[in-house]
GUMI-242181 format. One record per atom (N, C-alpha, C): residue in one letter; x, y, z. Coordinates in steps of 0.001 Angstrom, whole numbers, plus 500000, padded with zeros to 6 digits. Last residue first. Example, Ala and Ser with C-alpha at 12.3 -4.5 7.8 and 13.67 -1.06 7.14 Angstrom:
<recs>
S512850497750507080S513670498940507140S512900500030507870A513190494310507800A512300495500507800A513200496700507800
</recs>
This chain:
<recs>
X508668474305501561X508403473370502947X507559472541502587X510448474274498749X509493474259499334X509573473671500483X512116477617497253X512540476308498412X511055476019498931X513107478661494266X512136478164495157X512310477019495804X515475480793492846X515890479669494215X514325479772494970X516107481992489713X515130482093490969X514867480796491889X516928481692486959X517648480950488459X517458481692489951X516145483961485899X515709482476485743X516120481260486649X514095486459487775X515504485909487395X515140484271486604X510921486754486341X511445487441487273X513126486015486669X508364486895484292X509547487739484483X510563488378485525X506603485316487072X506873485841485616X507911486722485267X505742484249489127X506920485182489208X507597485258487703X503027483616488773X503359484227489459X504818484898489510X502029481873486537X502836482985486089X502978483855487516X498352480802488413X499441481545487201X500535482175486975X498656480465491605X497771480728490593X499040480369489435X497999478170494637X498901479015493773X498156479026492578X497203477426497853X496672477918496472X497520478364495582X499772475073499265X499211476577499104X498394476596497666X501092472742499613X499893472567499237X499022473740499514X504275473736501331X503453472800500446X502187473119500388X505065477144500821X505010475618502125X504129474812500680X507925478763499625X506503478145499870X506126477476500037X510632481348500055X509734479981500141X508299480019500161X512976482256497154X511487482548497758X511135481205498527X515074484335495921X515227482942497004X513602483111497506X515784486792494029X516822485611493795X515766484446495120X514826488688492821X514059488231493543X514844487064493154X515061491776490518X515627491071491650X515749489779492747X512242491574489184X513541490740488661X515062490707489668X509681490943488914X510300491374490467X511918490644490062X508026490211487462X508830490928487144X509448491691487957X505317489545489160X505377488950488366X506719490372487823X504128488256491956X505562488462491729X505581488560490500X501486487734490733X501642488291491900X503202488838491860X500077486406488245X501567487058488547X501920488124489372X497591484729490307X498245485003488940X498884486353489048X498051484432494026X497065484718492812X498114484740491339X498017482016496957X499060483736495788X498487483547494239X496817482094499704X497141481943498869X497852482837497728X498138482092502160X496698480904502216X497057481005501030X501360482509504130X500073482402503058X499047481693502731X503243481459505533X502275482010506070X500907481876504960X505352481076503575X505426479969504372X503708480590505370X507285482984501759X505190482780501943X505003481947502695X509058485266501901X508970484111502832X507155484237503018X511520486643499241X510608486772500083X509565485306500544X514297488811498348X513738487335498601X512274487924499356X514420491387496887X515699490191496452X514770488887497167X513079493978495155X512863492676496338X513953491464495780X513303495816493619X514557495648494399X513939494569495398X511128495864491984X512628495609491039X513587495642492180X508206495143492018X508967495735492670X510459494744492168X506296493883489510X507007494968489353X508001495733490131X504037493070492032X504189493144490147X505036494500490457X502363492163493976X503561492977493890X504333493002492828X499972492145492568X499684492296494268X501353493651494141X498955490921491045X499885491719490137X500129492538491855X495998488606492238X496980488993491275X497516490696491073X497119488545496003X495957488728494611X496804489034493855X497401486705498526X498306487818498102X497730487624496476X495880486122501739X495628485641500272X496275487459499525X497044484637504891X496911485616503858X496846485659502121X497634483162506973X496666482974506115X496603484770505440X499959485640508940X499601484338508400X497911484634507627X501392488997506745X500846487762508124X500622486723507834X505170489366506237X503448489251505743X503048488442507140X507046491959504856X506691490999506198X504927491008506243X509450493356502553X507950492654503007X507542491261504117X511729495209501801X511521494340502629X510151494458502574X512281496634499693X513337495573499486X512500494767500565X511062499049496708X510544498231498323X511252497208498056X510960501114494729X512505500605496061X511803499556496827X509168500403493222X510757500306492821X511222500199493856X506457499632492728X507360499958494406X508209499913494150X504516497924491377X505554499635491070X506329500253491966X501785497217493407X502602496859492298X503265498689491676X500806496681496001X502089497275496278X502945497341494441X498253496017494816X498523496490495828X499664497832496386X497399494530492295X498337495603492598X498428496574493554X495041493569494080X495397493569492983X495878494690493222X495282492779498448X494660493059496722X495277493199495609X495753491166500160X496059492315499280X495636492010498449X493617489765503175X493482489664501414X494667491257501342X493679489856505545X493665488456505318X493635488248503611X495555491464508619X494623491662506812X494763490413506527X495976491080511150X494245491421510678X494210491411509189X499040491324510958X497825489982511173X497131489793510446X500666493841508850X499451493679510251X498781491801510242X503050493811507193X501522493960506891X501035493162507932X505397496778506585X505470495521507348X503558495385507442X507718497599503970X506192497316504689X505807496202505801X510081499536502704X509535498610503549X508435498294504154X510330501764500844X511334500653501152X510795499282501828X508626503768498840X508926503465499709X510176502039500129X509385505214496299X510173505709497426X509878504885498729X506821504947494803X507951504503494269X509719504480495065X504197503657494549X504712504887495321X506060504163495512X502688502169492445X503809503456492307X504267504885493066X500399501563494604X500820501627493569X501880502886493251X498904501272497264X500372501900497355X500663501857495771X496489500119496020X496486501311497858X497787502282497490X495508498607494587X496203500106493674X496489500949495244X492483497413496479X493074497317495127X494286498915495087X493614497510499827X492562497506498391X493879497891497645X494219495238501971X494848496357501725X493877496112500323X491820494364505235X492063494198503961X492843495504502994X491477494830507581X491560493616506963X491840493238505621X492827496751510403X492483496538509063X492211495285508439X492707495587513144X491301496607512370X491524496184511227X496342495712514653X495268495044514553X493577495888513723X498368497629514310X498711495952514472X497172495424514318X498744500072511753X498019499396512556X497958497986512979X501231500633509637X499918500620509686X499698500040511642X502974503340508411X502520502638509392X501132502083509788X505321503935506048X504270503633506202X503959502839506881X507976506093504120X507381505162505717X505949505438505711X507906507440502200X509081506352502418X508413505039503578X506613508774499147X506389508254500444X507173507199500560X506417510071496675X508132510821497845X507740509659499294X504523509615495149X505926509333495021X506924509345495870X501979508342495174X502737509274496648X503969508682496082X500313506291493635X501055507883493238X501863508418494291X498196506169496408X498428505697494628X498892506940494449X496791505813498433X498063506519498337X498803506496496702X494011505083497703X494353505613498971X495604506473498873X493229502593496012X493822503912495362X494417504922496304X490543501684497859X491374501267496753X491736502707496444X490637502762501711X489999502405500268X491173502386499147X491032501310504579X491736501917503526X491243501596502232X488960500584507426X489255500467506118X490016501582504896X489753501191510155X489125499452509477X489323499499508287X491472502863512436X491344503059510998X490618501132510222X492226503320515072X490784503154514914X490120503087513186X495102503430514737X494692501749515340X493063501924515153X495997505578512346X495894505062513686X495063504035513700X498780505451510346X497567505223510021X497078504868511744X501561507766509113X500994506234510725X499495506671510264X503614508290506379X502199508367507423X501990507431508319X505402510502504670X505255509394505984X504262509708506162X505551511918502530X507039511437503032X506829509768504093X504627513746499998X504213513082501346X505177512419501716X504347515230497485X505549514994498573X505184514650499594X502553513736496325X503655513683495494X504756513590496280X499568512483496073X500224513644497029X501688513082497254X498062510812494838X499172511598493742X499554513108494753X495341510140496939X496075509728495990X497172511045495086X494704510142499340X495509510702499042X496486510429498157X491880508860498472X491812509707499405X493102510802499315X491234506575496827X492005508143496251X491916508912497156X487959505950498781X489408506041497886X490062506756497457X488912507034502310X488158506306501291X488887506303499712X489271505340505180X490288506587504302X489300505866503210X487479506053508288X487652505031506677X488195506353505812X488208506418510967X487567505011510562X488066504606509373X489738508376513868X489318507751512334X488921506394511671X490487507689515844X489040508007515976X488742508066514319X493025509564516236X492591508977516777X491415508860516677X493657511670512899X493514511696514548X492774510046514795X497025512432511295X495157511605511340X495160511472512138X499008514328510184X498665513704510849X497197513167510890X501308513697507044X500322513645507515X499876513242508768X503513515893505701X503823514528507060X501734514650506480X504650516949503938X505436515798503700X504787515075504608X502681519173501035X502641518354502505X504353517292502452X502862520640498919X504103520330499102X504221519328500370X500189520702498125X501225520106496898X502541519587497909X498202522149499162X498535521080499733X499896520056498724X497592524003497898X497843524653499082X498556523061499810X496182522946495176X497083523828495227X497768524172496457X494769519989495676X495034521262495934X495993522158495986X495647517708493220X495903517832494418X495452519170494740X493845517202490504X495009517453490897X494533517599492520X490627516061490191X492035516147489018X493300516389489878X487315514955490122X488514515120490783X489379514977489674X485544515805487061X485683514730488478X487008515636489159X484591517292484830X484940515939484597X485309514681485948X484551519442486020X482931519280485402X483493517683485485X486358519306488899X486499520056487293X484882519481487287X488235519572492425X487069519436491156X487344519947489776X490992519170493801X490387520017492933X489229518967492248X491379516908496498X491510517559495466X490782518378495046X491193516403499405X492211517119499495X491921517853497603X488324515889499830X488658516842501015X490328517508500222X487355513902497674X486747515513498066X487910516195498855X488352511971498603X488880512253497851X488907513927497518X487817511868502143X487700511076500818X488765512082499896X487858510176505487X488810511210505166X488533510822503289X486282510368508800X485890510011507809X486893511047506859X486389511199511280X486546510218511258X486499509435509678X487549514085512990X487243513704511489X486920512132511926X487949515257515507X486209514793514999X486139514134513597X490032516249515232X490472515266516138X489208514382515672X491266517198512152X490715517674513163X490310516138514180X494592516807510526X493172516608510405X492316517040512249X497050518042509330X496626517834510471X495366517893510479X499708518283507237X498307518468507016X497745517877508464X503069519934507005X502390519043507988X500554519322507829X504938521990506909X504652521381505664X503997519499506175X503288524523508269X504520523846507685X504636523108506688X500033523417508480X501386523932509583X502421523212509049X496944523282507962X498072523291507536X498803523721508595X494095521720509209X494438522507508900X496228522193508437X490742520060508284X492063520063508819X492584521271508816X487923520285507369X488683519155508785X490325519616508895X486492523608507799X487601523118507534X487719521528508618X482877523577507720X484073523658508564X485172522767507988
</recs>
């Protein structure tokens, strides 16, 4: 049995799914998963029902025209690679409270979005998380939060951003975020390596 069905240009999972992988949207070969389904190329919305648990990985990875998704409040875990590639994705909603953790490559070069706002409950991003986000200008983080190396490597329109929350920030987390004129960080945070590596040279760190 089909979990979802199509309407428009809207993928709508069945209310019983609780479980969403890689299987469900791509093509097989002898060699693994490869492209998106042919029938599903042009999606923009995704709905997920209430009662979902675990996007697993690459779940919707390199679904090109996806536009937006709300992730619902029964969702705990987003596997590594999840949206990797969703070029056209602008808005992304997560859940105030379940998730704990964003995996490795979740949002990588999804290159359209703008803004993230990241839930309490997560207490780790992961490695290149959000790295390749050309447009993302705004990031709102929770407290104690450990931001992993290359986390946000590479977003070219973040002009500032406020770690005063953070537990810790891994090797070149910021690393070529060459917009990124004003950052704070409280005193006596974990800090790694080369975190804002190639980023302005008269980059304004204010410590608390």
């Amino acid at each position: 049995m089909a979990k979802y069905k199509v309407k428009d240009k809207s993928l709508i999972f069945n209310k019983n799914v609780t479980s969403i992988d890689i299987a469900d949207l791509h093509c097989y070969t002898p060699n693994g998963p490869t492209k998106i389904k042919p029938e599903l190329r042009d999606i923009e919305n995704i709905i997920l029902p209430e009662g979902l648990v675990y996007i697993e990985e690459s779940a919707f990875a390199n679904c090109e025209s996806l536009k937006s998704i709300s992730i619902p409040k029964s969702v705990r875990c987003i596997g590594d690679y999840a949206f990797f590639n969703c070029t056209a994705l602008e808005t992304v909603s997560l859940p105030l409270y379940g998730i704990r953790e964003i995996g490795i490559g979740t949002f990588k070069h999804c290159i359209s979005l703008r803004h993230i706002l990241i839930p309490n409950s997560v207490v780790r991003i992961s490695p290149d998380a959000f790295m390749k986000c050309y447009s993302l200008e705004v990031v709102n983080l929770p407290h104690n939060v450990e931001i992993c190396s290359g986390a946000f490597s590479e977003c070219v329109l973040l002009q500032s951003i406020n770690l005063d929350k953070v537990y810790a920030i891994r090797n070149y987390a910021f690393s070529c975020c060459s917009s990124l004129v004003h950052v704070i960080i409280p005193e006596g945070i974990d800090i790694g390596d080369r975190i804002f590596e190639g980023c302005k040279k008269d980059l304004i760190i204010e410590r608390m």
